[in-house]
LODO-698863 format. One line per 5 residues: their letters; for each residue x, y, z of C-alpha. Coordinates in nm, 3 decimals, decimal comma, m for minus. Layout:
BEGIN
a = X/Y/Z | ...
end
This chain:
BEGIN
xxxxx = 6,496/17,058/8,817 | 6,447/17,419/8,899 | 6,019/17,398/8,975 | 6,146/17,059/9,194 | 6,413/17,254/9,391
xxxxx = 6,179/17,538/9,405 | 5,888/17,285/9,572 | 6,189/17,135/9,828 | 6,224/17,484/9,949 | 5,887/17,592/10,015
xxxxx = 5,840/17,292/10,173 | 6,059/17,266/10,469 | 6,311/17,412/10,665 | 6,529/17,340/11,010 | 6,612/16,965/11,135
xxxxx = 6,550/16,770/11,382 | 6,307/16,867/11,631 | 6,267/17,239/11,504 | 6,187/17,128/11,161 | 5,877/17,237/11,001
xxxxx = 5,735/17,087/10,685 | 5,395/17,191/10,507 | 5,186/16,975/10,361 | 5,104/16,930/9,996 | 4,791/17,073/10,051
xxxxx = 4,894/17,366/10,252 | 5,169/17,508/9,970 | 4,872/17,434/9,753 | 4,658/17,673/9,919 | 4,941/17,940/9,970
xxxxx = 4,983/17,906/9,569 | 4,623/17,990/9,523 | 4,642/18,259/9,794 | 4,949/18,430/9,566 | 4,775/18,418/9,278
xxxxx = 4,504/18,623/9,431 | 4,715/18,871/9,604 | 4,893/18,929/9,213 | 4,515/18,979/9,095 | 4,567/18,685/8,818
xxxxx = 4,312/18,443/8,732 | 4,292/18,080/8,839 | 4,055/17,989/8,583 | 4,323/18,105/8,323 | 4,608/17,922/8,536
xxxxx = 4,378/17,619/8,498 | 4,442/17,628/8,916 | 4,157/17,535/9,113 | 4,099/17,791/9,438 | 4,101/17,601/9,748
xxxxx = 4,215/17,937/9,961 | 3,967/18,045/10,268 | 3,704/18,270/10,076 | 3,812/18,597/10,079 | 4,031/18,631/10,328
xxxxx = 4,361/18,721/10,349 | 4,636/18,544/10,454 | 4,682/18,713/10,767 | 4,280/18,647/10,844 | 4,352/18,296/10,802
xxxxx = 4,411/18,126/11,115 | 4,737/17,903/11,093 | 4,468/17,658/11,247 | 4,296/17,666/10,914 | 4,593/17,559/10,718
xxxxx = 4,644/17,262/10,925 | 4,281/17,120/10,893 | 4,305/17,138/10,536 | 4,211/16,775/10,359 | 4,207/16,703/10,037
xxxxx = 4,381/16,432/9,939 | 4,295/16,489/9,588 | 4,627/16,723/9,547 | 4,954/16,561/9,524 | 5,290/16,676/9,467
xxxxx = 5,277/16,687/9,141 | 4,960/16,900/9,124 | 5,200/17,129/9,329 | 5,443/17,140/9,119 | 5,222/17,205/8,808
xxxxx = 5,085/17,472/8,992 | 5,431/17,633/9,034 | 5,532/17,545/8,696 | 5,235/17,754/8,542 | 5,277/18,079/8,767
xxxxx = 5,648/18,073/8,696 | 5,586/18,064/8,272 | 5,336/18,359/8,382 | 5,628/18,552/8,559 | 5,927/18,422/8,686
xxxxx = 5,934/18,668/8,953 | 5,631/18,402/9,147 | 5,913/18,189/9,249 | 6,073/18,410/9,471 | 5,717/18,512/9,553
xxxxx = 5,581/18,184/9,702 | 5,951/18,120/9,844 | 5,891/18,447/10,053 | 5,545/18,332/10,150 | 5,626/17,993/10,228
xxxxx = 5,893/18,117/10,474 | 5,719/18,312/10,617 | 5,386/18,067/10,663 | 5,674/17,861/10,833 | 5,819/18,050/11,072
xxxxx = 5,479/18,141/11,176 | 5,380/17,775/11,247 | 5,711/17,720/11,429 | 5,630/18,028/11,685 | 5,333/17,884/11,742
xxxxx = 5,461/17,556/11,830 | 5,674/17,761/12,064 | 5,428/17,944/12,203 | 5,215/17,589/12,270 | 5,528/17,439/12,450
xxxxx = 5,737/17,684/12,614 | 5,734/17,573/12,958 | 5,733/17,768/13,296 | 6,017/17,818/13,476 | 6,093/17,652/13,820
xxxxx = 6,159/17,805/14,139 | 6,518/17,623/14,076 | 6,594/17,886/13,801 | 6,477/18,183/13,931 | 6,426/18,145/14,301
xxxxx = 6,708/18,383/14,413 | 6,551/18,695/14,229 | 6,304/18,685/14,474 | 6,632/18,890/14,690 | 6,560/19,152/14,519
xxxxx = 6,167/19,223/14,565 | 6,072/19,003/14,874 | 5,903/19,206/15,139 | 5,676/19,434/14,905 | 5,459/19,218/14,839
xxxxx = 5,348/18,826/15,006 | 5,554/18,547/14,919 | 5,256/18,405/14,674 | 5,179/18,745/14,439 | 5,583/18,738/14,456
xxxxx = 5,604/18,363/14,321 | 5,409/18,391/14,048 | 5,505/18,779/13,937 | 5,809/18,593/13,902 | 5,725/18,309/13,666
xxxxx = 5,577/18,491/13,470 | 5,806/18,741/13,359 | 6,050/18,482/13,284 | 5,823/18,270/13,094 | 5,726/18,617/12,887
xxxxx = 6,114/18,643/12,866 | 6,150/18,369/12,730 | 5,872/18,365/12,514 | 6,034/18,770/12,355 | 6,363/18,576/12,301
xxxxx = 6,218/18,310/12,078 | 6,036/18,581/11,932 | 6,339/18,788/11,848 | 6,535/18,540/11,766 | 6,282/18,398/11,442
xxxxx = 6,222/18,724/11,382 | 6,604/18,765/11,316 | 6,579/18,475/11,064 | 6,272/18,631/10,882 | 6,282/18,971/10,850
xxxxx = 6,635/19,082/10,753 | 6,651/18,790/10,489 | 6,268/18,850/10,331 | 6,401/19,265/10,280 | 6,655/19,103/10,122
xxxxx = 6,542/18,876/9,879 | 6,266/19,149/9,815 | 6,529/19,404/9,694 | 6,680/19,125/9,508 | 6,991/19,004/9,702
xxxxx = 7,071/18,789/10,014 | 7,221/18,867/10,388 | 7,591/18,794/10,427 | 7,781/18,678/10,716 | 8,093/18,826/10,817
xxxxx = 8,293/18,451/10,712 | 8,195/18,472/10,342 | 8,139/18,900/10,316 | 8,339/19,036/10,028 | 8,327/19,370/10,244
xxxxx = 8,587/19,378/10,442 | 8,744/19,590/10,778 | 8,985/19,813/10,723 | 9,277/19,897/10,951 | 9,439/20,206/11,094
xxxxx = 9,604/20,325/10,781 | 9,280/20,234/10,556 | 9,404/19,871/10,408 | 9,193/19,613/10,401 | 9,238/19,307/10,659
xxxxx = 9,110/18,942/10,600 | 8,818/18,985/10,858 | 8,465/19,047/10,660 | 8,162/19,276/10,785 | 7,839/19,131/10,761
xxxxx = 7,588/19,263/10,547 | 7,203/19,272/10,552 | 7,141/19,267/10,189 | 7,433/19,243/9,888 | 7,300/19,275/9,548
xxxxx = 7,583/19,108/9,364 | 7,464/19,217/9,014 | 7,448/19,589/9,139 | 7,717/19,615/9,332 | 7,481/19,735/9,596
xxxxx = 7,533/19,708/9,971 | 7,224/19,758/10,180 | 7,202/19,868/10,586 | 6,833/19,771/10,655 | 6,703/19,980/10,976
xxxxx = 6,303/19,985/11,135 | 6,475/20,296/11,273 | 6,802/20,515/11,415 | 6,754/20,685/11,763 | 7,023/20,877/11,978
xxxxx = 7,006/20,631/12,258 | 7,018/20,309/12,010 | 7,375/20,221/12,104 | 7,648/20,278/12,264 | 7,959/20,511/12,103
xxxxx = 8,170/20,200/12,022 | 7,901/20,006/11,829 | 7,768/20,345/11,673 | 8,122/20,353/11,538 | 8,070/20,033/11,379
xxxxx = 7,769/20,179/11,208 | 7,974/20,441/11,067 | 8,263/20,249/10,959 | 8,038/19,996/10,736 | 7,981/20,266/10,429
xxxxx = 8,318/20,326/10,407 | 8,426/19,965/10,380 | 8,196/19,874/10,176 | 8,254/20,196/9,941 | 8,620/20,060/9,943
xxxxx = 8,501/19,722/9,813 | 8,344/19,875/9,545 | 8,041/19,859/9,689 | 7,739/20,096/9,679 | 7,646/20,166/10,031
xxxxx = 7,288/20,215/10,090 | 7,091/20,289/10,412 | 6,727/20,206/10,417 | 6,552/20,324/10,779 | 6,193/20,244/10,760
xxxxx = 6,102/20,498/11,064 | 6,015/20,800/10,955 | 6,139/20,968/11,275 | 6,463/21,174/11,266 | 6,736/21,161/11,480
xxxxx = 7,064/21,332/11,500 | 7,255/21,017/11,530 | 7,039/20,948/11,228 | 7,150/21,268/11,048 | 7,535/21,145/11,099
xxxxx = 7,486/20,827/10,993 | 7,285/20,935/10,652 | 7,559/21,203/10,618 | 7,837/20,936/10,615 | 7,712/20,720/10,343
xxxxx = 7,620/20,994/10,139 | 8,019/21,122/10,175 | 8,121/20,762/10,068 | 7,927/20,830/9,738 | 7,624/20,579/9,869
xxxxx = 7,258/20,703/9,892 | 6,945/20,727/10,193 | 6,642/20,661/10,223 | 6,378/20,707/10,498 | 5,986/20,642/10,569
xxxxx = 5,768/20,649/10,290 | 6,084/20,696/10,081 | 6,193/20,344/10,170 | 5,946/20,185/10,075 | 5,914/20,376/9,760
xxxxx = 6,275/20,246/9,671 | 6,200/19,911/9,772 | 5,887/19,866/9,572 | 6,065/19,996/9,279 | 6,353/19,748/9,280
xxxxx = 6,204/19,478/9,401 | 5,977/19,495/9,025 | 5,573/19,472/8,992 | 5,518/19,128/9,168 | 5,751/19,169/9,471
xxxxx = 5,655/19,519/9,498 | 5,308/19,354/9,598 | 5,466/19,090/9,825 | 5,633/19,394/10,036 | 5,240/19,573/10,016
xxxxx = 5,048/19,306/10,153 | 5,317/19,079/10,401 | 5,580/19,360/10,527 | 5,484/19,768/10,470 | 5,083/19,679/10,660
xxxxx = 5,222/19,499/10,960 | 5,509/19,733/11,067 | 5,308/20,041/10,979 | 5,012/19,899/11,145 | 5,189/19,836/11,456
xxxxx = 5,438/20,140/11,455 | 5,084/20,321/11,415 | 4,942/20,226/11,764 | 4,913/20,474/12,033 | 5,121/20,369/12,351
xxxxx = 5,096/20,686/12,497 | 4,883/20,521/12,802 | 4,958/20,185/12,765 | 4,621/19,985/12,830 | 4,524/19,703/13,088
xxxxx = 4,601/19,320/12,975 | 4,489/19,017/13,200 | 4,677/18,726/13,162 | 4,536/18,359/13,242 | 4,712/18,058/13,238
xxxxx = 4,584/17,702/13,191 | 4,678/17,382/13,166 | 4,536/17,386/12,769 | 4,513/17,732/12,714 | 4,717/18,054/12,805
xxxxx = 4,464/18,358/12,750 | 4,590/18,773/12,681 | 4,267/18,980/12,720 | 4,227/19,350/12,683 | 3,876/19,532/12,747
xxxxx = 3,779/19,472/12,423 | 4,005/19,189/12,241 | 4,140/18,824/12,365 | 4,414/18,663/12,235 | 4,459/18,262/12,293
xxxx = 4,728/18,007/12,282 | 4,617/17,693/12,276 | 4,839/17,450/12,513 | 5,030/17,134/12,437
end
């Protein structure tokens, strides 16, 4: 029952129109492409490799995935497969869960990106108020569908992002997000009691009694005073639920907002960590087979991007077509293909 549950929730998520289910073969191939990141042998697993040579998963186009044929591997194959990396470690299953999810969410945005129509002069006509008369009517026109369409584009973006990345750090350090309905922390009032209304939580490791604040970083301009004093409120309700209160902030940078902030869960008897530190503490509780999960799909991307210089930000053309919409730099291009 587990392995089959397991299978059901690699498989899909969402309903309706913003459902997105991988194929047999697909889930297949993102087994095999586990097993290699974990350096164990297929040969041993009895699994045959059907991943993309030796490329990553990130080198693998998603188009890749989606060409795959083999009707050779059923369900059951699937399942087999899963069945024989969890007797190996039953850390794979949250493994391939975190994969799979992620694998999805990547194939939705893509969708997104292939349908996201432009706006109409209907929607955004009466911004033009604002810049008409610096430049013609036609450059105006089409500054202005643009930016909306890239709008809109960032908001999709942010918002899948919101459903990936919190809850991956979390099942990585071994616990889930919490909303504020169902949070056993809850807000306290004036005189330090607590009320019925719950604080949401990034990451609550039941069997710990760990509360986690996950952070890509703190600045001094972040927020505003009232929802900085949200931030600082959290490790002292959750210290008063009996919680641990722990703030992970992947950014190495300081800040003296940051500096507060770390001070106030360490006075509530929680703990810090920053940068390289971070990551050090997540590897460590997340075990030996998560640990590589957060190397090769979380810790390279961020740091990778975080590591780009943007101190003269560089020339992009953008072209738009009917089946293709095309983001070129002087040396790189960048294409969505159009539906």
């Amino acid at each position: 029952m587990f392995i089959q549950n397991l299978y059901a929730k690699c498989k899909m998520h969402g309903t309706g129109d913003a459902q997105v289910i991988i194929s047999d073969i697909e889930l297949y191939s993102l087994i095999c492409t586990s097993i290699k990141d974990l350096e164990w042998s297929v040969d041993e697993l009895q699994i045959t490799d059907i991943t993309n040579g030796d490329d990553g998963y990130f080198d693998t186009p998603l188009a890749w995935f989606e060409n795959l044929e083999n009707a050779d591997i059923t369900a059951n194959d699937v399942k087999e497969a899963i069945s024989r990396c969890f007797a190996k470690d039953n850390d794979f299953a949250l493994y391939i869960e975190n994969l799979c999810a992620l694998h999805r969410r990547r194939i939705k945005y893509r969708r997104i990106l292939s349908a996201q129509p432009l706006p109409t002069m209907d929607q955004i006509g009466p911004r033009a108020l604002l810049e008409y008369g610096e430049c013609g009517s036609q450059l105006l026109a089409h500054w202005m569908l643009w930016r909306k369409w890239i709008y809109d584009i960032d908001n999709r973006s942010a918002q899948e992002t919101g459903y990936l990345f919190e809850p991956l750090l979390a099942s990585c350090l071994g616990g889930e997000s919490i909303g504020a309905r169902n949070s056993p922390v809850k807000r306290l009032d004036a005189g330090g009691n607590p009320t019925s209304k719950g604080r949401q939580i990034d990451c609550l490791v039941p069997d710990t009694n760990k509360a986690f604040e996950l952070k890509l970083r703190v600045t001094i301009a972040a927020s505003g005073q009232g929802r900085f004093g949200e931030e600082l409120s959290f490790p002292v309700e959750a210290s008063a639920a009996g919680y641990t209160p722990i703030l992970l902030v992947l950014d190495p940078t300081p800040s003296d907002r940051l500096t507060e902030l770390s001070n106030k869960y360490i006075e509530c008897g929680g703990e810090f960590y920053q940068g390289e530190a971070a990551w050090q503490y997540m590897e460590l509780e997340a075990g030996d087979v998560i640990s590589v999960f957060i190397d090769k799909y979380i810790k390279p991307v961020i740091q990778s991007i975080e590591d780009v210089d943007i101190n003269e930000v560089n020339n992009i053309t953008l072209n738009w077509g009917e089946e293709l919409v095309s983001i070129r730099s002087d040396t790189e291009e960048y294409n969505i293909e159009r539906k």
